[in-house]
N, C-alpha and C positions, 0 to 999 in steps of 0.2 A: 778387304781381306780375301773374299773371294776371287776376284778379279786377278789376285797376284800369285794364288796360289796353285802350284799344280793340277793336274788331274786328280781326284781319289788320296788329293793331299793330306796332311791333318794338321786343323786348329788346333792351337791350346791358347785359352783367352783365358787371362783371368777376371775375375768379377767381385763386387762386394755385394751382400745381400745386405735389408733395408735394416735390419735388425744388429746388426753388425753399427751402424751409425750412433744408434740409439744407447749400446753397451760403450761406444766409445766415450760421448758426451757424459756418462756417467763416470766415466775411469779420470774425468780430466775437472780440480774442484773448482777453476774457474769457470767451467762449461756448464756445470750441473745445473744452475741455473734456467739453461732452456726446456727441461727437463717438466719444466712450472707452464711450458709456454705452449696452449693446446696446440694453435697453428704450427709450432715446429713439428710438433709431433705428428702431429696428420701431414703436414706436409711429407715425413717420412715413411709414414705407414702408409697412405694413399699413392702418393706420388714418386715415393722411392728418393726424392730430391731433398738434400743435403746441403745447406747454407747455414756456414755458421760466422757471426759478427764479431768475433775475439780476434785481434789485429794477430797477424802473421801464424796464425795455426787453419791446419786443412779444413778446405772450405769447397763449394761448388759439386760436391761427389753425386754420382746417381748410383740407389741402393736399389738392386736386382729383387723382384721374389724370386727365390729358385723355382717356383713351380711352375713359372714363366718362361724358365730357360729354353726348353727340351722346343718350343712353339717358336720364341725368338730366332731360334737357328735355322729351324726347317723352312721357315720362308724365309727364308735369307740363304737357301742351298744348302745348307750343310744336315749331316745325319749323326745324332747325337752317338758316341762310342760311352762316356760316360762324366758326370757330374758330380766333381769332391768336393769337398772338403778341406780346403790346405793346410788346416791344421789339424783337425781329423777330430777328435772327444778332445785335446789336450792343447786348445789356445794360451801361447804366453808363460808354457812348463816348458822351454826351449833349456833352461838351465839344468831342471830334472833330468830331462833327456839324458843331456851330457854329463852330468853325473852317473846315472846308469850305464852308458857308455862307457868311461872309465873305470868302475867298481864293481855292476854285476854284469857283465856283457849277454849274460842267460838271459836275466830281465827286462832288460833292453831288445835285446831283440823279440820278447815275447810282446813287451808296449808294440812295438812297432807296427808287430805284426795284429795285433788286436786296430791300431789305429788306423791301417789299410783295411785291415775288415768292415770296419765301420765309417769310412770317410765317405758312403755314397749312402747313408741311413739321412729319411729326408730330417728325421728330428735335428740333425747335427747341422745339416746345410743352412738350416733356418736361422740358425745362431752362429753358424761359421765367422769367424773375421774376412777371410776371399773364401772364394770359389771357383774351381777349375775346372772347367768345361772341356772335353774333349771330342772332336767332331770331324770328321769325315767328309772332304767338298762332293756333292754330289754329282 
């Protein structure tokens, strides 16, 4: 990425955080199961690494800590701009959203604007579903 990017260019990478893995396997009840499985677990919470044995569902993932990001980049050339949250407090209320959209437009834009207030709060990045990195080639 650097290599191909301008001068003073800017990345936007997305990322998943490890915990992010963890909420998924819970959301899915044939998955739950690994849930029992200390090794997956540490596998994810240590290693960030994501393998799951349920044929044709997402598998192989590397789960980010965000408090690893802002280090990951700078040696790697880049200079952090800023670190979200892409869902912000409200993973998976995509529907809310757009109802509020249609019906209170006030309130909608008031979510919205709370959800950008808050999408670089580290509590939120920890539990984010992605993560968007923003960053600067140095």
């Amino acid at each position: 990425m650097r290599r191909v990017l301008k001068p003073q260019g800017t990345a936007f990478v997305a990322l998943m955080p490890r915990n992010g893995f963890i909420r998924r396997t819970l959301a899915e009840p044939d998955e739950r199961r690994h849930l029992t499985q200390p090794e997956f677990i540490a596998r994810i919470l240590e290693q960030g690494v994501f393998i799951n044995d349920v044929p044709g569902r997402f598998t192989n993932g590397y789960g980010i800590n965000p408090a690893e990001v802002p280090a990951y980049f700078q040696q790697h050339g880049f200079t952090m701009e800023t670190l979200l949250s892409a869902q912000g407090i409200v993973p998976n209320k995509q529907r809310i959203l757009a109802e509020l959209e249609q019906n209170d437009p006030a309130t909608y834009q008031a979510a919205l604007d709370i959800i950008l207030k808050t999408a670089d709060d580290p509590g939120i990045l920890g539990m984010a579903s992605h993560l968007l990195y923003i960053g600067k080639k140095e």
